[in-house]
N, C-alpha and C positions, 0 to 999 in steps of 0.2 A: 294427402294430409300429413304422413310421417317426414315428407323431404320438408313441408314448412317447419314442423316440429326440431327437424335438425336443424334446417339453417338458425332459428333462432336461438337452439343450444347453441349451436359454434357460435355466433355473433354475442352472444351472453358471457361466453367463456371469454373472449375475446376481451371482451370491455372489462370482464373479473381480471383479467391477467393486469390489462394498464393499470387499473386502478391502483394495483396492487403494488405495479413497478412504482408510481406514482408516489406513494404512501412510502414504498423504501427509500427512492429518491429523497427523497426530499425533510429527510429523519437528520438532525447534526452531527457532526462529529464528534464524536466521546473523545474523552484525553486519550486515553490508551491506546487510540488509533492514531494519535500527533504524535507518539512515541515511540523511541526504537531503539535497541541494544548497537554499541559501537562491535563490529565486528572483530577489534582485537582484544580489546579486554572487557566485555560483554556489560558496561555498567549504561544502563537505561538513560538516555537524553532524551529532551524533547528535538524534535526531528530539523529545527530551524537551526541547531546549535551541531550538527553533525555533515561531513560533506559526504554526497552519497554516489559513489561509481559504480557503472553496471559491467559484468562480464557476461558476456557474450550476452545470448537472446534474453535469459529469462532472469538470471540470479545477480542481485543488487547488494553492494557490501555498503556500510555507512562507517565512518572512520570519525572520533570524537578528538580536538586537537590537542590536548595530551597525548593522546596515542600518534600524531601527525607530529610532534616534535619529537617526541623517543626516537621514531624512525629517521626522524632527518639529523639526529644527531648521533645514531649509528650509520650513517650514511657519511657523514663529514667524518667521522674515526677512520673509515674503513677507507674509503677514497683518499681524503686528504691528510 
């Protein structure tokens, strides 16, 4: 009697858990997650207006293109 008892806890739990991913899934995206700090001068864009490179595995920098021409034009001083 207890082993039915359990299996249908875990098969219960089980379908709690989906449901649950379910219900997160599937929630919109807020603004403030479409948004993100340029990583040189830290002023918030939305994330379509930013280009975004990753170093190494896990840390992702987003560069906003003011800060993409400051550099290319310290770039063209220095070089040329």
């Amino acid at each position: 009697m207890l082993t039915y008892l359990a299996v249908i806890f875990v098969i219960a739990l089980v379908a709690f858990v989906l449901y649950g991913f379910g219900i997160i899934m599937r929630r919109p995206i807020s603004p403030a997650q479409q948004a993100d700090k340029c990583s040189l001068c830290q002023v918030t864009f939305e994330k379509t207006r930013l280009v975004e490179r990753r170093v190494g595995d896990s840390k992702i920098l987003y560069f906003c293109a003011a800060c993409i021409q400051k550099l290319q034009q310290d770039l063209n001083r220095t070089v040329g």
